[in-house]
Backbone as ProteinMPNN parsed JSONL, in Angstrom:
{"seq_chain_A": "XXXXXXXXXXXXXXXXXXXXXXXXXXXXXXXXXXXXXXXXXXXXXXXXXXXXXXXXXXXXXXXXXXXXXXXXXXXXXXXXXXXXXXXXXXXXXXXXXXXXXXXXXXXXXXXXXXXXXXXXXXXXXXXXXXXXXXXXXXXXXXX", "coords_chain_A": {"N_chain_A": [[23.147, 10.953, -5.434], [24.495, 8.772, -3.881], [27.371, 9.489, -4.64], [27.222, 11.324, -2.643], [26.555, 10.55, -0.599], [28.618, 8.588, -0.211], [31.247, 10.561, 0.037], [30.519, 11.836, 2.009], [30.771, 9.942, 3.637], [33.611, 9.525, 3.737], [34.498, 11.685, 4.321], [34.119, 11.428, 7.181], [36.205, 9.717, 8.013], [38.254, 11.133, 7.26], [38.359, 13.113, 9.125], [38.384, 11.505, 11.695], [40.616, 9.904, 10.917], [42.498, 12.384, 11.95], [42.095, 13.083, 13.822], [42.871, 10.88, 15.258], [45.595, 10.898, 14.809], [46.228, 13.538, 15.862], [45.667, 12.605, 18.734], [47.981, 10.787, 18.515], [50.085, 12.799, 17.952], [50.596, 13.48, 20.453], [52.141, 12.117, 22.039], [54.963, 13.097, 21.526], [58.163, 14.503, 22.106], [58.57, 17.21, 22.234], [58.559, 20.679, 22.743], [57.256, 23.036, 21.73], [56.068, 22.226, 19.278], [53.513, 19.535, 18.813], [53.678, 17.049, 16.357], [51.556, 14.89, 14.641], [51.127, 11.825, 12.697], [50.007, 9.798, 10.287], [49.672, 6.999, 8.418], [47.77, 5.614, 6.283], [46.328, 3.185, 4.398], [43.78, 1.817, 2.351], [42.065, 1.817, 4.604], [43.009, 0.937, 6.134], [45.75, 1.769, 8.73], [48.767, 2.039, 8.114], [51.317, 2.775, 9.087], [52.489, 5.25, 11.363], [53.88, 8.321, 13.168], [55.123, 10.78, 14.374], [56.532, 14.119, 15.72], [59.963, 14.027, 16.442], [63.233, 13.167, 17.756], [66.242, 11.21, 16.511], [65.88, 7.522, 17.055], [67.566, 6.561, 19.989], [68.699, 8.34, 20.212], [69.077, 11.586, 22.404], [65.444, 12.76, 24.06], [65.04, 15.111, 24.199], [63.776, 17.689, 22.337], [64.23, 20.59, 21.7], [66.704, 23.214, 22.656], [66.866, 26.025, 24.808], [64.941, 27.041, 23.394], [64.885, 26.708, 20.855], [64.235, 24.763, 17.844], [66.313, 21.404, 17.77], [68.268, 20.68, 14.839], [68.499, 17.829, 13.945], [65.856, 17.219, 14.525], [63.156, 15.335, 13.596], [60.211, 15.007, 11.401], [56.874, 14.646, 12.018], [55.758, 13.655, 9.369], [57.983, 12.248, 8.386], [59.136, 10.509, 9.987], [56.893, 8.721, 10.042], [57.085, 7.718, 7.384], [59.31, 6.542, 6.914], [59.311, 4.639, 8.907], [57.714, 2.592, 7.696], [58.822, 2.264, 5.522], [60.709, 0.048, 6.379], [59.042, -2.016, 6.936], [56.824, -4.511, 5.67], [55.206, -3.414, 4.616], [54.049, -1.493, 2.172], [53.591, 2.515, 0.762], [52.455, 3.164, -1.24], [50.177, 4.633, -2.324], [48.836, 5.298, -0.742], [47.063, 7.286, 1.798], [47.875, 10.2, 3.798], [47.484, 11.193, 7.043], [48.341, 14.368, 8.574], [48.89, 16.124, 11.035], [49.922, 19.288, 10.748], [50.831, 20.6, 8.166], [52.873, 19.724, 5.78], [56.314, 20.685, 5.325], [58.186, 21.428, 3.021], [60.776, 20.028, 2.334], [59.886, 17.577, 3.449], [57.521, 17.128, 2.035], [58.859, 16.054, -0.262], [59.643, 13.686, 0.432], [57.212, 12.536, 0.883], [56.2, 12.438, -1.851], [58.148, 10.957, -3.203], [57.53, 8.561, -1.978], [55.219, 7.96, -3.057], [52.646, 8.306, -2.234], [49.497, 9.201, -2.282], [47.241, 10.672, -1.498], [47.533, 13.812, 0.832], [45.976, 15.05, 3.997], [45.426, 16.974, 5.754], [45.451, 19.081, 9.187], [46.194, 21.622, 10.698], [48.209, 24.701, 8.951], [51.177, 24.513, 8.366], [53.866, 27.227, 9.091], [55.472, 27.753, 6.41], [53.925, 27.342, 2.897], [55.415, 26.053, 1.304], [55.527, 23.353, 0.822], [53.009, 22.497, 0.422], [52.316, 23.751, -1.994], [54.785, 22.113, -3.834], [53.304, 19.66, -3.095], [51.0, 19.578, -4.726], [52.044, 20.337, -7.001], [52.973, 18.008, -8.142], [50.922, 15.966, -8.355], [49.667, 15.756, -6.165], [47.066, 14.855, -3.809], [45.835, 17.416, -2.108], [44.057, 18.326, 1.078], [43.06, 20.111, 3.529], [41.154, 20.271, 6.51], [39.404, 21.249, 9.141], [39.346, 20.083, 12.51]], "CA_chain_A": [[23.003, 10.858, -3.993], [25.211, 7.968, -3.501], [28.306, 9.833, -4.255], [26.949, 12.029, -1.696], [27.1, 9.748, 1.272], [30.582, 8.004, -0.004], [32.075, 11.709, 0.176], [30.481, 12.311, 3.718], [31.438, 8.874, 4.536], [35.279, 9.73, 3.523], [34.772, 13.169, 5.274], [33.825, 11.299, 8.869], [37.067, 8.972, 8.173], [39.496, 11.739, 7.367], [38.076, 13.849, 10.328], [38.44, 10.454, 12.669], [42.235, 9.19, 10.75], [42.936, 12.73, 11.588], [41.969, 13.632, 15.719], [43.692, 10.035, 15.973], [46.921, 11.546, 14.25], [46.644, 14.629, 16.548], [46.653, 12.204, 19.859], [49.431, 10.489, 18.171], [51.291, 14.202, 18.089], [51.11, 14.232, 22.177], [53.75, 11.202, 22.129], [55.872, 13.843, 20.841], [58.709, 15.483, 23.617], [58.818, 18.548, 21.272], [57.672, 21.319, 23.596], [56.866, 23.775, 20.99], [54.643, 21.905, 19.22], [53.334, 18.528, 18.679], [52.874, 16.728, 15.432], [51.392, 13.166, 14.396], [50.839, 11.798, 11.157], [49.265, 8.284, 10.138], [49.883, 6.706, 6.73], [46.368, 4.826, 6.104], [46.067, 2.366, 2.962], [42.652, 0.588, 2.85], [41.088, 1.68, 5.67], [44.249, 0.199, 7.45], [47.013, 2.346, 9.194], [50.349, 0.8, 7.963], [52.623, 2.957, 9.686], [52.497, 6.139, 12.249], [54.832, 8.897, 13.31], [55.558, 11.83, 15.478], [58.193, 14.626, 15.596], [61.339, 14.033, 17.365], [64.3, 12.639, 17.646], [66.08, 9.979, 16.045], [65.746, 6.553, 17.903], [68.881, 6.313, 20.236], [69.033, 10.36, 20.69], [67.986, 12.279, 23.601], [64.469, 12.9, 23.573], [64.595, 16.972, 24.128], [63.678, 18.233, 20.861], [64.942, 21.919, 21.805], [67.662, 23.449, 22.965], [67.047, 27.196, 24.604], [63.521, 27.205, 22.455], [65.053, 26.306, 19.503], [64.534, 23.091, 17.02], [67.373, 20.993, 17.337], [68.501, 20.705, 13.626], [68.303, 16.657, 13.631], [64.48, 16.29, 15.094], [62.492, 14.436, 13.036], [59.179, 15.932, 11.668], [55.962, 13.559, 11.779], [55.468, 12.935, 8.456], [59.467, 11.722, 7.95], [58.963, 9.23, 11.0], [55.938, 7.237, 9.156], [57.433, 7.493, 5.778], [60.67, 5.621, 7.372], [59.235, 3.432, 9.726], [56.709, 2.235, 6.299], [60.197, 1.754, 4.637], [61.541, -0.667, 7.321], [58.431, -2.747, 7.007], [56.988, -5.031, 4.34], [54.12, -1.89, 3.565], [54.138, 0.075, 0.88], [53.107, 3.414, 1.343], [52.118, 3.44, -2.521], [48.5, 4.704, -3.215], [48.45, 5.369, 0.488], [46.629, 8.929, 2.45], [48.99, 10.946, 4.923], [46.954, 12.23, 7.622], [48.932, 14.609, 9.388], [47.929, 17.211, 12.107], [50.349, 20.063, 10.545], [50.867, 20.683, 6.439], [54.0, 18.908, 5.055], [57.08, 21.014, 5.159], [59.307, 21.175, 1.571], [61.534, 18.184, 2.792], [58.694, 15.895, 3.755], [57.14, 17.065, 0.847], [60.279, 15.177, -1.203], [59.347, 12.128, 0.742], [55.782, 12.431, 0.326], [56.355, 12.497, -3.325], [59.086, 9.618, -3.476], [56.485, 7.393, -1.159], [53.928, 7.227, -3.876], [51.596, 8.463, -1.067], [48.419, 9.777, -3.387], [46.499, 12.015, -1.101], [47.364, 13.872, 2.154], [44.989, 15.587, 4.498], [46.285, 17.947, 7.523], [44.552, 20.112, 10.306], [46.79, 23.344, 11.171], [48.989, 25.045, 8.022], [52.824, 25.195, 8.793], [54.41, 28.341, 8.625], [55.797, 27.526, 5.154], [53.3, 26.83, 1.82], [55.868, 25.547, -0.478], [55.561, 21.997, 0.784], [51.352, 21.98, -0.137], [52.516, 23.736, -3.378], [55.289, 21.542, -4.621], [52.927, 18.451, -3.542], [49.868, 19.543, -5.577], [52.563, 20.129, -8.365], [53.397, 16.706, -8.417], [49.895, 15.276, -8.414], [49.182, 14.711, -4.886], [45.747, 15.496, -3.588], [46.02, 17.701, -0.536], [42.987, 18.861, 1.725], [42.533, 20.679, 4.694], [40.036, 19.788, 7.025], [39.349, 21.613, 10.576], [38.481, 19.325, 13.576]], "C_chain_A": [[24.017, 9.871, -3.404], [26.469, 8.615, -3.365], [28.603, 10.716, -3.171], [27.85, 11.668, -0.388], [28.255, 9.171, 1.273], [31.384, 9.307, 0.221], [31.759, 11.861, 1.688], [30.835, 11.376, 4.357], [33.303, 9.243, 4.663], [35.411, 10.809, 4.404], [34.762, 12.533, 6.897], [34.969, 10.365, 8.598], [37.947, 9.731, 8.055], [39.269, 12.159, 9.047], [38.878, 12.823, 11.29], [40.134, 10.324, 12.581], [43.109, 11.208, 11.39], [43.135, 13.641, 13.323], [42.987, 12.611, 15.73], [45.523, 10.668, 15.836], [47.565, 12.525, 15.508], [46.669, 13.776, 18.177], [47.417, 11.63, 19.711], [50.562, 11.193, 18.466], [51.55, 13.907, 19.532], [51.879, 12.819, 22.881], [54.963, 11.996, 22.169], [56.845, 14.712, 22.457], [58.83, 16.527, 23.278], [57.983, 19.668, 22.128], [56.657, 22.564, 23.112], [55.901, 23.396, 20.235], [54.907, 20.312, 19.042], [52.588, 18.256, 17.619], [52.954, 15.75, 14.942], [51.026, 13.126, 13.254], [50.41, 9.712, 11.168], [49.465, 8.27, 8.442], [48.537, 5.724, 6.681], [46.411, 4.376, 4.346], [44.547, 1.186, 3.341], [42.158, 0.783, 3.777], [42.431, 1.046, 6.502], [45.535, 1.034, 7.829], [47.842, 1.491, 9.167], [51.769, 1.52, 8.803], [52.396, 4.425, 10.787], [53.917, 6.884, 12.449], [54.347, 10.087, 14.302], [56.976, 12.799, 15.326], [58.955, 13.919, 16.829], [62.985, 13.541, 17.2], [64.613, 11.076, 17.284], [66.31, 8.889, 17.316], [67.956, 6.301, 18.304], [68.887, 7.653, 20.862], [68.537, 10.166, 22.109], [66.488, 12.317, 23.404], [63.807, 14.267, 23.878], [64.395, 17.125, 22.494], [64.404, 19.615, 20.742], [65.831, 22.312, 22.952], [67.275, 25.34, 22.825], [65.746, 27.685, 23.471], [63.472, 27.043, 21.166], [65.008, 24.507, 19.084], [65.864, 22.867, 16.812], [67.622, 20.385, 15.685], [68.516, 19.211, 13.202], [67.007, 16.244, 14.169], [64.032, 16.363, 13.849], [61.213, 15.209, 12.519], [58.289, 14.27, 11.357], [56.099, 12.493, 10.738], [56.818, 11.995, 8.335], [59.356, 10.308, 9.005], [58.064, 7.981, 10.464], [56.433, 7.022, 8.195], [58.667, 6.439, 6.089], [60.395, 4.696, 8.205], [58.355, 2.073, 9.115], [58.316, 1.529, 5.955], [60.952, 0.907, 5.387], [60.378, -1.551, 7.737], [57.976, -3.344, 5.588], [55.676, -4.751, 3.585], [54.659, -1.727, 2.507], [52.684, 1.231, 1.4], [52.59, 4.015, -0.432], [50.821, 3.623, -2.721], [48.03, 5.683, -1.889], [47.629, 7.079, 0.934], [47.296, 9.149, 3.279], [47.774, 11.49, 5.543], [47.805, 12.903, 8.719], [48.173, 15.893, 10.274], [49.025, 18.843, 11.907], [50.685, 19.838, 8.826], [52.599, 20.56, 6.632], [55.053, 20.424, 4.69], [57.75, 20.913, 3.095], [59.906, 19.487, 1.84], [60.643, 17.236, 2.748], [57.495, 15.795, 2.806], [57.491, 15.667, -0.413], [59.879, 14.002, -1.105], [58.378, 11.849, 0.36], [55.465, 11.601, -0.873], [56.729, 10.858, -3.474], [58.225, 8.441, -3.189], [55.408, 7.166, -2.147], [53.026, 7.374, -3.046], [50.55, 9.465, -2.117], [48.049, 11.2, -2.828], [47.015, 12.647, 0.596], [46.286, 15.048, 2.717], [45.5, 15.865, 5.904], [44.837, 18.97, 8.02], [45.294, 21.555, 10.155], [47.809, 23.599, 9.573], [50.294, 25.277, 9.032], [53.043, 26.734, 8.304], [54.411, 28.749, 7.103], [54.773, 26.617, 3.867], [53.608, 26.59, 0.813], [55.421, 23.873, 0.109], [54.063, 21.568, 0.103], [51.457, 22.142, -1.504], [53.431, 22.929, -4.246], [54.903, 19.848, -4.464], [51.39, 18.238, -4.488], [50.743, 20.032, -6.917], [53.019, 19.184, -8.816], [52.157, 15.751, -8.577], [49.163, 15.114, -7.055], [47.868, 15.371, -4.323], [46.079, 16.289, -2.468], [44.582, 18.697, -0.326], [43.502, 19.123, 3.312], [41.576, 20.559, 5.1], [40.226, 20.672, 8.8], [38.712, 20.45, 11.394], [38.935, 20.013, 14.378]], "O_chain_A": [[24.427, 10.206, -2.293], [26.969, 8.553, -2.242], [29.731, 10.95, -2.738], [28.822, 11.993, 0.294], [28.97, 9.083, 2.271], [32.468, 9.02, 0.728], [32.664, 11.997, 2.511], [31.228, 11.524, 5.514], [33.983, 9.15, 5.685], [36.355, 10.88, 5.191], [35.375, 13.149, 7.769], [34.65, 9.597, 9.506], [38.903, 9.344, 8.728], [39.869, 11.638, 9.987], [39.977, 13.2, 11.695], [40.891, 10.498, 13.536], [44.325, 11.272, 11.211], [43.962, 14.446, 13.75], [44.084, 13.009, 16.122], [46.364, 10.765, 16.73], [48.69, 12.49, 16.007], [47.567, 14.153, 18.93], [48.1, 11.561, 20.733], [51.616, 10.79, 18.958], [52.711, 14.062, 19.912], [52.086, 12.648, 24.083], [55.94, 11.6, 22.804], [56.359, 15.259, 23.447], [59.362, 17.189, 24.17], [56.76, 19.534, 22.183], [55.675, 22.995, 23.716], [54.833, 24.005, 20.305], [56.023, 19.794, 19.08], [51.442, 18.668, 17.441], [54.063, 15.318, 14.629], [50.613, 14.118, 12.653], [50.603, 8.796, 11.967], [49.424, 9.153, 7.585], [48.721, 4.842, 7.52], [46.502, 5.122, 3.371], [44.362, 0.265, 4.136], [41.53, -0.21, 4.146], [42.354, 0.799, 7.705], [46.459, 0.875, 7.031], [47.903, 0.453, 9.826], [52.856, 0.996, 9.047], [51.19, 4.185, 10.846], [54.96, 6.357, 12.061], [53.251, 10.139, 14.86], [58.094, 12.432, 14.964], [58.515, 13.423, 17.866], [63.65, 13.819, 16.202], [63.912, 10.086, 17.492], [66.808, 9.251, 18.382], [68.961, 6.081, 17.628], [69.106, 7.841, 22.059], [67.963, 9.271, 22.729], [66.2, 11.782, 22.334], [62.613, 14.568, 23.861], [65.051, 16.508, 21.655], [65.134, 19.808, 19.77], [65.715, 21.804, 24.067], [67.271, 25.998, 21.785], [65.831, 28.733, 22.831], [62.498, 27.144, 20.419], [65.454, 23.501, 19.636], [66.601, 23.549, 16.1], [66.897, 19.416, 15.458], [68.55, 19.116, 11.975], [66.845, 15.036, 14.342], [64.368, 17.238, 13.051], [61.005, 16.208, 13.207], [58.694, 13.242, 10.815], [56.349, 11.29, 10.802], [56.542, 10.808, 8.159], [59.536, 9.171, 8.568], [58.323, 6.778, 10.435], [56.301, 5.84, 7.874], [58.82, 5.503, 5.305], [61.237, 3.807, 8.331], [58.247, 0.968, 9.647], [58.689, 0.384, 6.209], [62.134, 0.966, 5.05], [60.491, -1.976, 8.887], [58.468, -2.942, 4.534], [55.159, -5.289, 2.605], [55.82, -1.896, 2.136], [51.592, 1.083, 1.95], [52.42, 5.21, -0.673], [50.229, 2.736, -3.337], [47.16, 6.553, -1.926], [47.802, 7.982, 0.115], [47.563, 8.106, 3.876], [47.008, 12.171, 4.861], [48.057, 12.247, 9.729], [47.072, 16.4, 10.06], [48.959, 19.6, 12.875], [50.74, 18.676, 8.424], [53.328, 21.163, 7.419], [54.615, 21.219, 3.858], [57.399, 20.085, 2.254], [59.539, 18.337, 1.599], [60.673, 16.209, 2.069], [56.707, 14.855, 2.702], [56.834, 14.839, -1.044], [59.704, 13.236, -2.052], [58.289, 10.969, -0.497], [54.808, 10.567, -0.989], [56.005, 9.897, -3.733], [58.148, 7.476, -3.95], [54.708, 6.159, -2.03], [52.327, 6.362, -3.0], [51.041, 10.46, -2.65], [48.294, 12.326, -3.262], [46.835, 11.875, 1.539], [45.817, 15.87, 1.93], [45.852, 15.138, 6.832], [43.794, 19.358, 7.494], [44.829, 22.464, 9.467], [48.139, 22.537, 9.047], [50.394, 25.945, 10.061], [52.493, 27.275, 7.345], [53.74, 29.638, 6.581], [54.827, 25.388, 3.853], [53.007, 26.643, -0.261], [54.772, 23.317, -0.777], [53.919, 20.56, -0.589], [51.028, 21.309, -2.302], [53.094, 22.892, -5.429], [55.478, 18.937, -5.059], [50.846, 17.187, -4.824], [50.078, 20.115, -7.95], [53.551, 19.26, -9.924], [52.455, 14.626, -8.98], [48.17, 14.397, -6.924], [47.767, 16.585, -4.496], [46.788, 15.655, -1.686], [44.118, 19.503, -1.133], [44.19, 18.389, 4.022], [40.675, 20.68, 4.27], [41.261, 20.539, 9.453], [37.674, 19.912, 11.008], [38.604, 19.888, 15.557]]}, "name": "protein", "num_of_chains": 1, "seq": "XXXXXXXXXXXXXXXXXXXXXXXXXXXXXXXXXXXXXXXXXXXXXXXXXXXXXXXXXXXXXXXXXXXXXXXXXXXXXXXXXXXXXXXXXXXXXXXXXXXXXXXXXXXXXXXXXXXXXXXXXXXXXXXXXXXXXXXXXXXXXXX"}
């Protein structure tokens, strides 16, 4: 019974690390969509992100309805703004509000980030498959 309520307790903290994520996304100038991500270690958010552009850029994301080929995707924004602080993103949970691309997969990986946990599936399901071939926990959760 105990592991019960620590699993439903973890379930009402992803759910929670994981709406906050998604009003994180509506920072985002990306008109197509919007997506936030939270790096959580300990019960403590060490770093945050959002798609877009890099710092300095414009802050259109598209061009004519298309992704400009240098915006940013969520997860890549926390994983780098972690790496420019004196975090570690080692053990850490990704909650993002869209499933991890290939690329941000890579990072994922590299970050020593254990488990992540997303809302909507991306287009593309190599990034969930080449991070549950590396060890990494990944769940889906609807809110």
């Amino acid at each position: 019974m105990e592991n019960n309520s620590r699993s439903d307790r973890q379930h009402q903290f992803d759910c929670r690390y994981l709406e906050m994520a998604r009003i994180w996304g509506k920072n985002s100038y990306c008109k197509r969509r919007q997506v936030g991500a939270l790096l959580v270690k300990g019960r403590i958010i060490i770093s945050d992100g959002y798609n877009g552009t890099p710092s300095g850029f414009e802050n259109e994301c598209e061009d004519n309805d298309v992704t400009k080929p240098y915006v940013l995707h969520a997860e890549a924004n926390a994983i780098t703004k972690v790496a420019k602080s004196n975090n570690s993103s080692e053990g850490a949970t990704l909650y993002v509000t869209s499933s991890p691309c290939v690329e941000c997969a890579k990072l994922i990986i590299q970050a020593g980030v254990k488990r992540v946990v997303f809302a909507d599936h991306y287009h593309d399901a190599n990034g969930i498959a080449l991070l549950e071939r590396a060890g990494v926990e990944v769940q889906q959760i609807d809110i």
